[in-house]
C-alpha positions as CSV (number, residue, x, y, z in Angstrom):
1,X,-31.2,-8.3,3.3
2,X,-33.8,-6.1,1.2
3,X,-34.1,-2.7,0.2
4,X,-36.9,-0.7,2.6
5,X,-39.5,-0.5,-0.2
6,X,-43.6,-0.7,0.9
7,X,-46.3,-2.0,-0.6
8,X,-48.7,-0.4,-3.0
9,X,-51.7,0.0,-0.7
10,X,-49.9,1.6,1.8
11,X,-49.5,4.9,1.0
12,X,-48.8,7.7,3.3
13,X,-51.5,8.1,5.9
14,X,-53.4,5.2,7.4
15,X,-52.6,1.5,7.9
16,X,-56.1,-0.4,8.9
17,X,-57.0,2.0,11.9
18,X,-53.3,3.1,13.0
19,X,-52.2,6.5,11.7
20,X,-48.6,6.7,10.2
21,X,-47.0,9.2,8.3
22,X,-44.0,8.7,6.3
23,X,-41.3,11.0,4.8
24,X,-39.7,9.0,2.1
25,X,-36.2,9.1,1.4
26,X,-35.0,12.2,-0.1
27,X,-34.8,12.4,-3.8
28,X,-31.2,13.7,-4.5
29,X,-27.7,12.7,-6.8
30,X,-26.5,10.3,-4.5
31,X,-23.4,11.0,-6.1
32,X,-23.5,14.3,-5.0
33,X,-23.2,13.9,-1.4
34,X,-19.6,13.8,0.0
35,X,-17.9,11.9,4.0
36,X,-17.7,14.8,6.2
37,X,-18.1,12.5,9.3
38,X,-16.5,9.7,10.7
39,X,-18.6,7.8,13.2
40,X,-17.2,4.7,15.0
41,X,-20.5,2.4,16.6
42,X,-22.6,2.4,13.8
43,X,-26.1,1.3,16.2
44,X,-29.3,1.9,16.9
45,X,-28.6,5.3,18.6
46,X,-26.7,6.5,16.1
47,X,-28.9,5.6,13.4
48,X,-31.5,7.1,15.3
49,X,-30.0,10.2,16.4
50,X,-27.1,11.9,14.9
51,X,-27.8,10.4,11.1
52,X,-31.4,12.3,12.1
53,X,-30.2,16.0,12.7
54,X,-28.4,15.4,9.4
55,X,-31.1,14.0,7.4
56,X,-33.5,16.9,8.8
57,X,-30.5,19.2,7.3
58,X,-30.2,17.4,3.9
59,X,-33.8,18.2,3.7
60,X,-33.8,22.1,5.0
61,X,-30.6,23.0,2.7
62,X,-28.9,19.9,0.3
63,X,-26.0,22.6,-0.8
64,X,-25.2,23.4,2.7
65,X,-25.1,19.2,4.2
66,X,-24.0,17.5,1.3
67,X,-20.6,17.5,2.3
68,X,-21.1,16.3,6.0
69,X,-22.3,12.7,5.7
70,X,-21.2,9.9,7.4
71,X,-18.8,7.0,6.4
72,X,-19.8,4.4,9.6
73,X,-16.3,1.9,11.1
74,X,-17.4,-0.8,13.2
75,X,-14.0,-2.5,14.9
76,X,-15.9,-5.6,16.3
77,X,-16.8,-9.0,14.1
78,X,-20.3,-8.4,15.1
79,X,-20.2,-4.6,13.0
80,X,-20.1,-7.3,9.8
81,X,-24.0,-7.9,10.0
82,X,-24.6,-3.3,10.4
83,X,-22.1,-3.2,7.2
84,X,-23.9,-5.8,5.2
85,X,-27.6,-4.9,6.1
86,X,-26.3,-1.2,5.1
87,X,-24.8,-2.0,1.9
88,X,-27.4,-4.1,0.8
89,X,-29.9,-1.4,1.7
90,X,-28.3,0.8,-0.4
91,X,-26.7,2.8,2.6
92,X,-30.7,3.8,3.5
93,X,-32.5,3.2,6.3
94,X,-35.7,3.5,8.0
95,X,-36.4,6.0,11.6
96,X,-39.5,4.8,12.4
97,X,-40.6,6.8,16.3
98,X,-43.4,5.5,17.9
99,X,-45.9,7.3,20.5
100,X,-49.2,5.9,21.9
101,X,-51.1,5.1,25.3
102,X,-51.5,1.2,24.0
103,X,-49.9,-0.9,21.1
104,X,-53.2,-0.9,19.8
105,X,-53.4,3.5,19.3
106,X,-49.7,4.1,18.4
107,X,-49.1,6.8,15.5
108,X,-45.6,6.4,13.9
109,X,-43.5,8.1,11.5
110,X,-41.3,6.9,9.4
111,X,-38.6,8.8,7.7
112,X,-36.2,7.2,5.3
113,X,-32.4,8.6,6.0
114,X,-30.0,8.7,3.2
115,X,-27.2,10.1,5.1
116,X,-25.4,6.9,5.6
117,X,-22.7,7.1,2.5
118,X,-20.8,3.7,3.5
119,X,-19.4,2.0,6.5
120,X,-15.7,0.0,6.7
121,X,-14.8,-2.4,8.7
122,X,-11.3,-1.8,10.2
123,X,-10.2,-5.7,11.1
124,X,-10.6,-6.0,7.1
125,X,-8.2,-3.5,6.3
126,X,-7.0,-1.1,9.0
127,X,-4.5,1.1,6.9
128,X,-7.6,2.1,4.3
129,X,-9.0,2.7,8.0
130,X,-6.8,5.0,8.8
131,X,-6.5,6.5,5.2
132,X,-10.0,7.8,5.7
133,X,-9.7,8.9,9.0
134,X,-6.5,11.0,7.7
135,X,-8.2,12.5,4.6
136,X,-8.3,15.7,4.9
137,X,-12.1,16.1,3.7
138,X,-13.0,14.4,7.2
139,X,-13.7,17.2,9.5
140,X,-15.4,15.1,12.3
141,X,-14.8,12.1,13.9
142,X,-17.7,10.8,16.1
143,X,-18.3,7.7,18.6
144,X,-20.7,6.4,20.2
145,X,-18.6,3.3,21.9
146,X,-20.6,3.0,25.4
147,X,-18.9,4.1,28.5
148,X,-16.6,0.8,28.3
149,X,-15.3,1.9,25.2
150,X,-13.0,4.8,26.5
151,X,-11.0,2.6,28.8
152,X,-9.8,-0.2,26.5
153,X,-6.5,0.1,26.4
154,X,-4.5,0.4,23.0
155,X,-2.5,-2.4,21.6
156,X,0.0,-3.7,19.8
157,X,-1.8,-3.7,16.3
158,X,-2.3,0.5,17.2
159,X,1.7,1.2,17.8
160,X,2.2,-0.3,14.7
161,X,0.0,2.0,13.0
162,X,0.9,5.1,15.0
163,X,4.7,4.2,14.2
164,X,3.8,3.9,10.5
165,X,1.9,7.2,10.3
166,X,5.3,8.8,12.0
167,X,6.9,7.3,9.5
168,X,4.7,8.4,6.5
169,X,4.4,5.1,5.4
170,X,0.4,4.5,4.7
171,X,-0.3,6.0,2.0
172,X,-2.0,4.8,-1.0
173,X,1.2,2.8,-2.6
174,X,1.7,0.2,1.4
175,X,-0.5,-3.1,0.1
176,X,-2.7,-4.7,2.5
177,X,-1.2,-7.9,2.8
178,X,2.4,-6.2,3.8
179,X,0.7,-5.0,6.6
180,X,1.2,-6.5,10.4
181,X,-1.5,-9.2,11.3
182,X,-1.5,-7.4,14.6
183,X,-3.0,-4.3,13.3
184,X,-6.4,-5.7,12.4
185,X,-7.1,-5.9,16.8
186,X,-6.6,-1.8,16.6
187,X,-8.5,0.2,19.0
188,X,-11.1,2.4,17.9
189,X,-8.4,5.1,19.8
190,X,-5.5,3.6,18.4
191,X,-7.2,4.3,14.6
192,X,-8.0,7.7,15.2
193,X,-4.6,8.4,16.7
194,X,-2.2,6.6,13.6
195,X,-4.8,9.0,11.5
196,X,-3.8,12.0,13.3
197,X,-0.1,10.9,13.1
198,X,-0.5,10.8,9.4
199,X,-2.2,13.7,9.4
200,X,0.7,15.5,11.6
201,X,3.4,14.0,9.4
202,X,1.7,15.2,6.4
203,X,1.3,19.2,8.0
204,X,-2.5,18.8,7.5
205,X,-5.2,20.2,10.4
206,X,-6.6,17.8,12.5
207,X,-10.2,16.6,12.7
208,X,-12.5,16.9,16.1
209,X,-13.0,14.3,17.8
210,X,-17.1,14.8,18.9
211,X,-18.1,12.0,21.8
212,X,-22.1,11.3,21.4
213,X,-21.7,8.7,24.2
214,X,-23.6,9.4,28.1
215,X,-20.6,10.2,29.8
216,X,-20.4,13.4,31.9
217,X,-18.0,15.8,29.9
218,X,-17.5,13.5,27.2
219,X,-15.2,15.5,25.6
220,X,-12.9,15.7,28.3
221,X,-13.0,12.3,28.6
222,X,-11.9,11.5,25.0
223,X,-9.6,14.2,25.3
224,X,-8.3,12.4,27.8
225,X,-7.8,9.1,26.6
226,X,-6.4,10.6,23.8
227,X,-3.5,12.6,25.2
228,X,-2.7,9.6,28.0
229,X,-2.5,7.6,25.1
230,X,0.1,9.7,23.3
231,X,2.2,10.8,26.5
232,X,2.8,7.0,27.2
233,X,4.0,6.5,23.6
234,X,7.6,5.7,24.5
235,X,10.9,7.5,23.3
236,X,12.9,4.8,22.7
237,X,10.1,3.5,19.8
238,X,8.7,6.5,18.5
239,X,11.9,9.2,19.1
240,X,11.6,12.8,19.9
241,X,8.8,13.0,17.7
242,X,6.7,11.9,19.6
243,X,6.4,14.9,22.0
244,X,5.7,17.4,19.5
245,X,3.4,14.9,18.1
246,X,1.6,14.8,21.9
247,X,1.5,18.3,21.6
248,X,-0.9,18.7,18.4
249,X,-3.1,16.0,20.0
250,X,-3.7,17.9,22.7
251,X,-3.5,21.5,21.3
252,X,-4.8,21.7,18.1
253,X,-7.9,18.7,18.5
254,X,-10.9,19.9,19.7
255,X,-13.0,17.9,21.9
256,X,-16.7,19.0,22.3
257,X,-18.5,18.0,24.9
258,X,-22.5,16.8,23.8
259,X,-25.4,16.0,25.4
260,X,-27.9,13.3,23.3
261,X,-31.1,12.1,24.0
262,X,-33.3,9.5,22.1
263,X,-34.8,6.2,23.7
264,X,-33.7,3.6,21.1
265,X,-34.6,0.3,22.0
266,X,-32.9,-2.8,20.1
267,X,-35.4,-3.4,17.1
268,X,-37.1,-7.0,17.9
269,X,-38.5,-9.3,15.4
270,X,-42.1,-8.7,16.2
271,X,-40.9,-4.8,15.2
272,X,-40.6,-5.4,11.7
273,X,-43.1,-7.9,11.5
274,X,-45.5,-4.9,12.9
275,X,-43.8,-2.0,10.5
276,X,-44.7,-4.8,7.8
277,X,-48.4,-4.9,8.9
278,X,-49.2,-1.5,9.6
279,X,-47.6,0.5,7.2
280,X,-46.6,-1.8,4.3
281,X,-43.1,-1.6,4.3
282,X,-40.8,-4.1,4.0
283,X,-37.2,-3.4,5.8
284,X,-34.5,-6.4,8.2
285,X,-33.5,-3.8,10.4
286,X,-35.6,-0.5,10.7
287,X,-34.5,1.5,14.2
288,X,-37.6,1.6,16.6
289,X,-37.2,4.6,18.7
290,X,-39.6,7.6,20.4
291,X,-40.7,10.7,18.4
292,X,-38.1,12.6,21.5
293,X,-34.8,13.6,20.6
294,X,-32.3,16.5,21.9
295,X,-28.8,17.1,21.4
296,X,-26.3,19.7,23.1
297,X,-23.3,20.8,21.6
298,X,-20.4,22.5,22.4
299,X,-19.3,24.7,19.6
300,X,-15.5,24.0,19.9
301,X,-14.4,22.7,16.6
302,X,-11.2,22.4,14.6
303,X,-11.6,25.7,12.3
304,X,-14.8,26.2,13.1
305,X,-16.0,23.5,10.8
306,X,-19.2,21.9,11.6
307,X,-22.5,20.8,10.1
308,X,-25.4,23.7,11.1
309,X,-27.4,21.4,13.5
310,X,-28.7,24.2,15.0
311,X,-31.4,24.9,12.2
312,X,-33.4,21.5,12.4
313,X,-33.2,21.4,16.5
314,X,-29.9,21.2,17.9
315,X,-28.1,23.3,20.9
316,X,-25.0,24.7,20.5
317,X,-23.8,26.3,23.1
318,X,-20.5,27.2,24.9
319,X,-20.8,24.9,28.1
320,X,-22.5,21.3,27.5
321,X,-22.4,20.6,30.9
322,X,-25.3,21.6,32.7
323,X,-27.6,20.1,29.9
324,X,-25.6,17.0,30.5
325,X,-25.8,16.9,34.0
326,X,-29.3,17.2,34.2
327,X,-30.1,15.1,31.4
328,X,-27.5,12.1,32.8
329,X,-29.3,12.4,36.1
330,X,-32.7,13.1,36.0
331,X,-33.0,10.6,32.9
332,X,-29.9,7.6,32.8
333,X,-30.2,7.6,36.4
334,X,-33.4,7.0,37.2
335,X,-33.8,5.0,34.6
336,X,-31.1,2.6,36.5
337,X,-33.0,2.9,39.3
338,X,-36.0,1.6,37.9
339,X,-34.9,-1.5,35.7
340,X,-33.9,-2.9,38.9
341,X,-36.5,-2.8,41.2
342,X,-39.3,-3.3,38.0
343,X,-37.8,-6.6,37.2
344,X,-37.9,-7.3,40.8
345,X,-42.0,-6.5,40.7
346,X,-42.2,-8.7,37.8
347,X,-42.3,-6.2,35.3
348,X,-40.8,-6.6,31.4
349,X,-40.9,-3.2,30.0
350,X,-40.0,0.2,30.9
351,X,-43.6,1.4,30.2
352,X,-44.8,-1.4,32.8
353,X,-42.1,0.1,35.6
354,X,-43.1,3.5,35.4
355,X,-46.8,3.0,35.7
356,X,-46.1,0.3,38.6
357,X,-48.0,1.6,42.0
358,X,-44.6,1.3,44.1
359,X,-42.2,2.1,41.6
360,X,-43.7,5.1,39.6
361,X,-43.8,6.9,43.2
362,X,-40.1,5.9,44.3
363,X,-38.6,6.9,41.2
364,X,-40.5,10.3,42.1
365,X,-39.5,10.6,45.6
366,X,-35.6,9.8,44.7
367,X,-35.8,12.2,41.7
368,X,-36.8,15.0,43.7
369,X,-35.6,14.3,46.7
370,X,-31.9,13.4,46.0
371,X,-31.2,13.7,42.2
372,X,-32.7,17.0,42.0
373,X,-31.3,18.0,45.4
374,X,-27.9,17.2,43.9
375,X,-28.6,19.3,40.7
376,X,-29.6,22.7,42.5
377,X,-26.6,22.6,45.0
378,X,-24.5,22.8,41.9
379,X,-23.4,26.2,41.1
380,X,-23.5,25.7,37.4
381,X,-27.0,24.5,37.2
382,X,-28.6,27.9,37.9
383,X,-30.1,28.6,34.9
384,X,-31.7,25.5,34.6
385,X,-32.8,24.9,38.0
386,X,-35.7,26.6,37.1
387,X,-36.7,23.3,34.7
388,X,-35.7,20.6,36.8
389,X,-39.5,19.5,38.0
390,X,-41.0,19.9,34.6
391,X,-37.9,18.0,32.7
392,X,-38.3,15.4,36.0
393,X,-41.9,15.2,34.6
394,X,-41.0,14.8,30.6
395,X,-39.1,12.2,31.8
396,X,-41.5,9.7,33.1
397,X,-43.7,10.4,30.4
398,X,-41.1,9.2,27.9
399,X,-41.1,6.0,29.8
400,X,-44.9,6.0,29.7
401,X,-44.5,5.8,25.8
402,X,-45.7,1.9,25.4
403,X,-45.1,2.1,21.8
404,X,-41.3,2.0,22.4
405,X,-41.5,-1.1,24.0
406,X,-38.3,-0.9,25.6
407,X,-37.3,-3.7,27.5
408,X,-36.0,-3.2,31.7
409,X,-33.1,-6.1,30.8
410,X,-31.7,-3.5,28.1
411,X,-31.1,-1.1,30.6
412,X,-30.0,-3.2,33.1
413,X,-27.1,-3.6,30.7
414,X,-23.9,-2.4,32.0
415,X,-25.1,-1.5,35.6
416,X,-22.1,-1.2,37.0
417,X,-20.3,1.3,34.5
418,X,-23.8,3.5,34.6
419,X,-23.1,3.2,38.3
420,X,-19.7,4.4,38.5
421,X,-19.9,6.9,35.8
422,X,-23.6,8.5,36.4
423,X,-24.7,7.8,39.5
424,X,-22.0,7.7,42.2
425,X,-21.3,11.2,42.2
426,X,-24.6,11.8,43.5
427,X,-24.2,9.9,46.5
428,X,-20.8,10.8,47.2
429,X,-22.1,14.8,47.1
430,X,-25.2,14.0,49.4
431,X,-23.2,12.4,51.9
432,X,-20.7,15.4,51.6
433,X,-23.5,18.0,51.7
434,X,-25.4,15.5,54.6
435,X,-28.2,14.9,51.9
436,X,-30.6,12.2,52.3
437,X,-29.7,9.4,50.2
438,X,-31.9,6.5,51.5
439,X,-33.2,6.1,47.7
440,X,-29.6,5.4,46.3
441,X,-29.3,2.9,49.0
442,X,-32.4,1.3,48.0
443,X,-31.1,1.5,44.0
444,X,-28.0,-0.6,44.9
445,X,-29.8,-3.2,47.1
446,X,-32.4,-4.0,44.4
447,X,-29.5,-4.0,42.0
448,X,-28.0,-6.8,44.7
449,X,-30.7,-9.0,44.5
450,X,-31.0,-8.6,40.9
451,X,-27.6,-10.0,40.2
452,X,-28.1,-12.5,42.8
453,X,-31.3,-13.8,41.4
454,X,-29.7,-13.7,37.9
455,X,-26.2,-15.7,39.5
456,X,-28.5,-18.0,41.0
457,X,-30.3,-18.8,37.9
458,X,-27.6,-19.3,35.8
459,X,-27.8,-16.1,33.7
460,X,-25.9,-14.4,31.8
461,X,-24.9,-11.3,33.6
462,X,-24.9,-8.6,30.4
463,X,-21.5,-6.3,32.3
464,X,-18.3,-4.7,31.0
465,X,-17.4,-5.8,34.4
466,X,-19.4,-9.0,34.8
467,X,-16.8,-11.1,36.8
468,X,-16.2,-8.5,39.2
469,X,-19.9,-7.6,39.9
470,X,-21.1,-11.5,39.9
471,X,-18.6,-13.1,41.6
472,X,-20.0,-12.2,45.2
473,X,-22.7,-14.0,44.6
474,X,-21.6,-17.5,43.6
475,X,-20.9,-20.1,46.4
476,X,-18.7,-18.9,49.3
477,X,-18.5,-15.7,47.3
478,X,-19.1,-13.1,50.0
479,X,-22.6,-11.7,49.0
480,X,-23.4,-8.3,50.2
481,X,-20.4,-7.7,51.6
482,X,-17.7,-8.3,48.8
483,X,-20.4,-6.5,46.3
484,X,-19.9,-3.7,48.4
485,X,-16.0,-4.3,48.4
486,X,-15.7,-3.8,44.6
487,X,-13.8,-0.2,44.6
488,X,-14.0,-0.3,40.6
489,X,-18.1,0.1,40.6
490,X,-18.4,2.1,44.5
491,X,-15.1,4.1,44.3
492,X,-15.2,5.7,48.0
493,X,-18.7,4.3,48.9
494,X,-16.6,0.8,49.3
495,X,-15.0,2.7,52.3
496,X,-18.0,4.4,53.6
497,X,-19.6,2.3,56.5
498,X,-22.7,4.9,56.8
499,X,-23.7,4.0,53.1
500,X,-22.9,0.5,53.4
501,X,-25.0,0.1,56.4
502,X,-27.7,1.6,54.8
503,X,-27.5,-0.7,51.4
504,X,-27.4,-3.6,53.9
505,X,-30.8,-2.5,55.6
506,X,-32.7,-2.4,52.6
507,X,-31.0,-5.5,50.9
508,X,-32.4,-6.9,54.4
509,X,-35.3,-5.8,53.9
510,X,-36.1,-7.1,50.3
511,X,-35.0,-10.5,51.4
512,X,-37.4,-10.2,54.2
513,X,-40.2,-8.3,53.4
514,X,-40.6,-8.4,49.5
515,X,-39.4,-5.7,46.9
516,X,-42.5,-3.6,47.1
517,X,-42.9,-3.4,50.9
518,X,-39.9,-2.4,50.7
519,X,-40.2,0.2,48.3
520,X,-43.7,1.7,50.3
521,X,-41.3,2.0,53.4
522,X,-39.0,4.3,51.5
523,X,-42.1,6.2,49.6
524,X,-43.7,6.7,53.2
525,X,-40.1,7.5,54.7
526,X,-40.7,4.3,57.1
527,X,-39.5,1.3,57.4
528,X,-36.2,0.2,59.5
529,X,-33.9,2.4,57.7
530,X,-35.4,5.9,57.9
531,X,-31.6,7.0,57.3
532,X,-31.1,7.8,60.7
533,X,-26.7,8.9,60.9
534,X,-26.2,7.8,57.2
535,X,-26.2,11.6,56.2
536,X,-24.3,11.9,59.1
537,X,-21.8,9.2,59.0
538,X,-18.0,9.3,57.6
539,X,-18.6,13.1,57.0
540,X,-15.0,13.3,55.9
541,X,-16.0,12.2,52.4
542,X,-14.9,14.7,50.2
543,X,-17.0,16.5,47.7
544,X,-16.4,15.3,44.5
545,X,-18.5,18.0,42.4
546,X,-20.8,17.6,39.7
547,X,-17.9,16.3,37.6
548,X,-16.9,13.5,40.2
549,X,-13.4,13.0,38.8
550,X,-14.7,11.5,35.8
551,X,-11.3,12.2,34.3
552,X,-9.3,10.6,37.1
553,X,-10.8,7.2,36.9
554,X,-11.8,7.0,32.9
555,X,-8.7,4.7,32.0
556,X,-7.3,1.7,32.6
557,X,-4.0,0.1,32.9
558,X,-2.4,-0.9,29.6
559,X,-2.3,-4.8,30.9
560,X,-5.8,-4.8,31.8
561,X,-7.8,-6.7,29.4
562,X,-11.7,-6.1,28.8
563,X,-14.4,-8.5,28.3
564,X,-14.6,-8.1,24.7
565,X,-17.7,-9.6,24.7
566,X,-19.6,-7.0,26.4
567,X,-17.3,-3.7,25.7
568,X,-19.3,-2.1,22.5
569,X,-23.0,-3.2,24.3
570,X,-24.8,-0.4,23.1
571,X,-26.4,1.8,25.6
572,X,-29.0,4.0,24.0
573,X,-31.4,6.3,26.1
């Protein structure tokens, strides 16, 4: 890998007819800037996002960030190509956001982020790991770990290290080689919590832990991980320590709940052979995203001690959740909705989906008609409600953006954890409330045949829960029916005949009629599944709220054991 550097000729405005505008990477002691952060999922998003704010910050005041930057920790093999392409960089990287009507008018701007100070790798040495996590000049500790990533349960490798910390036994003088094998498989939960142990042994405050992942109240859910985690930690290993140890994880952590928003699509080839072409410079792994970003943040940190996002852009504000509710549905949703039933059309790219005749209009119709319908029956959504259409609106114009080239396969990734985390509360409320919800029905059937096609051809199915969602449709595998059965993806739905019945119509339908038919029948509100009783049906379904129980169903059983091949996928919209 090479440092970004560009060529001569291309200086700061124009590359043959394409505009671009660059701000180069700031000119500061290097030295001088200090790991305030902690960010586990060193990615695209990440890169694209959070390291932004900070640059921006760097740039506004250098007194008042250099202390915040980030030291990255990737826990997976695959984090070894990040680290190296970092370090070789010279911890810098290029942002370069795209905008533009064709590939051939795109602007972009590049801006060169130096807020990357280094990156570990746990499996290499877990206890320095944890040694950084427990410092006490490490105020935050952020993730982005996709929604698989909060229910993988800890291991042995992480007792060890939480039993160690208890013990005070990690500091500088415990050798890396007299440490357990085991603990180079620890968790990215089981790290922060032998941190925190040390940290508790030691009398020192705790760090916030700050979730940057699209999960509804994603601060409750790491809060929740992270308590279960500690209340299972059992007496006869860890002694009566443990409970007062429980106690400060849950009492004096904070946990804020963010919204973020930045389309980040995986950087191709072609992208840097493009960034090469127009604008002279020369980098292996720049991150392609869209000029777009927002983040939401709850201020509710240990001491008060944060970075001030709020002067280059940020939100922070005492209650995420509306922000994130609206964002989660009107945006992650839909754009579930529409990977599906574009690939069905034939479409490649998200820009492709949005502009489709059939689709552009469904993803309008089930936006307004039943996401939106979902968001004003809320009670906390009132001061937004006043937004929805015109944030409906800024949301298919992002997917308009063809210079972000995002891909409908990326985010079909993980369909059935986006499911069950973002989008099955809104069914479950509309049947509750007697909503229409013909469009969801519609989302899961094209969702059907897309795994059905994909089973069928012999491709790879790109899931967290892959076997469970691709097994139906293999040879005597049950099809519809058994998809439907699968209570880890439809929770309640698998119980709900009026729902099923309604999935099964336009599955039907599809099969016999052709995608887009189908799609004009639900536009037009015709077809053979007008949603006659389903409103009606099962009416006994509880409510389950904007928040859905996200908290109830976030983690799984100690024995269960994840596809570690799909768990850290990154999911970045």
């Amino acid at each position: 890998f090479t440092r970004s550097r560009s060529a001569p000729h291309a200086a700061h405005t124009m590359a043959s007819t394409r505009a671009f505008t660059r701000r180069e990477a700031l000119a500061c002691d290097r030295a001088a800037l200090r790991t305030g952060i902690v960010h586990f999922g060193v990615g695209g998003f990440h890169r694209s996002h959070q390291q932004a704010y900070l640059d921006d910050l760097l740039r506004l005041d250098f007194d008042a960030a250099k202390d915040w930057c980030y030291t990255g920790v990737g826990v997976l093999e695959w984090d070894v190509k990040m680290r190296d392409y970092l370090k070789n960089n010279d911890w810098q990287y290029p942002i370069v956001s795209r905008v533009g009507p064709t590939a051939e008018d795109m602007t972009m701007d590049v801006q060169d982020v130096v807020t990357m100070r280094d990156m570990q790798l746990s499996f290499e040495d877990p206890v320095a790991t944890v040694r950084l996590l427990a410092a006490p000049t490490t105020k935050i500790v952020s993730l982005t770990i996709t929604e698989f990533g909060y229910r993988v349960p800890l291991n042995e490798g992480d007792y060890k290290l939480i039993e160690m910390a208890l013990e005070g036994s990690v500091d500088a003088d415990l050798a890396s080689e007299n440490v357990d094998p085991a603990c180079a498989k620890a968790t990215v939960f089981g790290l922060m919590l032998a941190a925190l142990a040390a940290r508790f042994k030691a009398g020192v405050r705790p760090f916030t832990v700050m979730s940057c992942d699209n999960l509804p109240h994603n601060g409750d859910v790491a809060k929740k991980r992270m308590t279960a985690a500690t209340n299972a930690l059992s007496a006869e290993r860890f002694g009566s320590v443990r409970e007062d140890f429980a106690r400060f994880v849950e009492e004096e952590v904070k946990y804020p709940s963010t919204m973020v928003d930045r389309i980040t699509p995986a950087t191709s080839p072609q992208d840097i052979i493009d960034l090469k072409a127009k604008t002279g410079i020369e980098d292996e792994w720049p991150v392609m995203c869209e000029p777009y970003k927002h983040w939401v943040v709850e201020d509710n940190f240990v001491d008060g001690a944060r970075p001030a996002w709020e002067r280059v852009g940020a939100l922070l504000v005492p209650d995420v959740r509306p922000h994130e509710l609206m964002k989660v549905r009107l945006l992650n949703v839909t754009h579930s909705a529409m990977c599906y039933a574009g690939l069905l059309v034939g479409c490649t790219h998200v820009h492709e989906a949005v502009t489709h005749q059939m689709v552009r209009p469904y993803l309008k119709r089930i936006m307004t008609g039943e996401i939106t319908a979902s968001l004003v029956a809320d009670p906390t959504m009132s001061e937004l409600i006043s937004g929805l259409d015109a944030y409906a609106e800024l949301v298919l114009r992002r997917f308009e953006n063809v210079a972000v080239k995002d891909t409908l396969d990326r985010v079909a990734m993980d369909g059935s954890e986006k499911f069950r985390v973002q989008g099955r509360a809104v069914v479950t409320e509309g049947l509750a409330d007697e909503r229409s919800v013909r469009g969801f029905a519609l989302f899961v059937a094209t969702w059907a045949h897309f795994l059905k096609k994909a089973v069928e051809n012999g491709d790879k199915v790109k899931d967290a829960s892959a076997q469970l969602v691709s097994a139906p449709w293999t040879v005597n595998g049950g099809g519809l029916e058994a998809f439907l059965d699968v209570e880890e993806v439809f929770g309640v739905l698998a119980q709900h005949e009026g729902f099923r019945s309604a999935v099964a119509r336009e599955f039907d339908d599809i099969e016999q009629s052709g995608v887009e038919a189908t799609l004009l029948g639900y536009i037009f509100g015709a077809g053979n599944n007008s949603n006659g009783d389903l409103a009606n049906a099962h009416r006994d379904v509880s409510r389950v709220s904007g928040s859905f129980h996200a908290l109830d169903e976030v983690c799984i059983p100690e024995e269960a054991q994840p596809d570690e091949a799909v768990a850290f996928v990154p999911l970045e919209a």
